[in-house]
C-alpha positions as CSV (number, residue, x, y, z in Angstrom):
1,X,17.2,-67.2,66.5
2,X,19.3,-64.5,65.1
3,X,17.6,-62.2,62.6
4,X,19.5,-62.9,58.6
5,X,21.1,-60.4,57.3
6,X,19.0,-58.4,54.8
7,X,20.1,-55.3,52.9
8,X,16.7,-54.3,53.3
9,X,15.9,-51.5,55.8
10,X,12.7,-52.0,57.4
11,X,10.3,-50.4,57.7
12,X,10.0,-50.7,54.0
13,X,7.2,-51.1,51.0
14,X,8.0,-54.2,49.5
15,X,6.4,-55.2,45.6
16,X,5.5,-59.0,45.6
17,X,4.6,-60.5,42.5
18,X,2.5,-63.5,42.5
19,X,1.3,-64.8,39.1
20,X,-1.4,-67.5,39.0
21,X,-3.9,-69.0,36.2
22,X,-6.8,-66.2,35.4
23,X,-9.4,-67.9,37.4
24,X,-12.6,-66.1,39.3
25,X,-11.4,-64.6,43.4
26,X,-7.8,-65.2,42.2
27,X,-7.0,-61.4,43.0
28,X,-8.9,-61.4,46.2
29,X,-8.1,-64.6,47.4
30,X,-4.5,-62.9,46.9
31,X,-5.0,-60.0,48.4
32,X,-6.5,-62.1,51.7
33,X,-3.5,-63.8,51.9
34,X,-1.4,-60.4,51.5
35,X,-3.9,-58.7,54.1
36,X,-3.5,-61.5,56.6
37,X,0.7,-60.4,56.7
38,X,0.1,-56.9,56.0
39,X,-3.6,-55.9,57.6
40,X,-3.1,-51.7,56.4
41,X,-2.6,-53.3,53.0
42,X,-4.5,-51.4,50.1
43,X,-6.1,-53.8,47.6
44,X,-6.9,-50.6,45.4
45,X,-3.0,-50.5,45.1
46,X,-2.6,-54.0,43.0
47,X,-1.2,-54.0,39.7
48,X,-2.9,-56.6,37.7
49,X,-1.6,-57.8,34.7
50,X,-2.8,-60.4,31.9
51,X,-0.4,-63.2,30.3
52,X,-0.2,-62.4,26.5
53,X,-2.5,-65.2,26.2
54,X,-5.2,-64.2,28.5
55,X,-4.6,-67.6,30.2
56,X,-2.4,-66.7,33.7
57,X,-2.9,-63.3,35.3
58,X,0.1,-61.4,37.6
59,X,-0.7,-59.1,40.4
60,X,2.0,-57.1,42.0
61,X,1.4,-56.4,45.7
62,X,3.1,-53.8,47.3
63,X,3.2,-54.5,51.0
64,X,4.5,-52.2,54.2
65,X,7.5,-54.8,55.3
66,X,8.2,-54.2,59.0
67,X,10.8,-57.3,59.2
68,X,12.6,-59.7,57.3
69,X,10.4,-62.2,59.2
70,X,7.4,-60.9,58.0
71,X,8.1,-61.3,54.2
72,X,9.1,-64.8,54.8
73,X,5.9,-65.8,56.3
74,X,3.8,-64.0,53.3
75,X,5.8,-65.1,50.9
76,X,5.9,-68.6,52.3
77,X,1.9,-68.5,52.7
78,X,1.8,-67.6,48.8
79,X,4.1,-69.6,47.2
80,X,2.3,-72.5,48.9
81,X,-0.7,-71.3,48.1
82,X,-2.8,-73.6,45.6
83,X,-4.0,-70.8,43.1
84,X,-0.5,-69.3,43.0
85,X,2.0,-70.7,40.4
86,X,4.7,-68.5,40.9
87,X,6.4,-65.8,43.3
88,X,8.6,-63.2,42.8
């Protein structure tokens, strides 16, 4: 399996945002997942961000990307993560 083209240079730091509804251990469930993909990942380093609403809360996750192959797998393990509504 042939590696896709990317226009990304790796290694690389990479900002994933994930946006989920503002429930309790939504940020660390999130960063778990992120930590699992990224293990020198710094939690302090998430941007966290309320809906105007208050109702859905948006963390942007910037991660150390070492392949193309690794930022599909994290954001595949997000995006089909129950808590998680949305990935960008």
């Amino acid at each position: 399996m042939s590696e896709r083209e990317t226009l990304l240079e790796f290694p690389c730091d990479f900002p994933i945002k994930v946006m989920g509804a503002r429930v309790e251990n939504f940020a660390q469930t999130i960063v778990e997942v992120v930590m699992a993909h990224d293990p020198g990942f710094d939690p302090s380093s998430v941007e966290m961000r309320p809906s105007s609403k208050g109702n859905y809360l948006s963390l942007t996750c910037t991660v150390h990307a070492v392949s193309q192959a690794q930022l599909d797998d994290l954001y595949r393990a997000l995006s089909g993560h129950p808590m998680v509504k949305v990935v960008l």
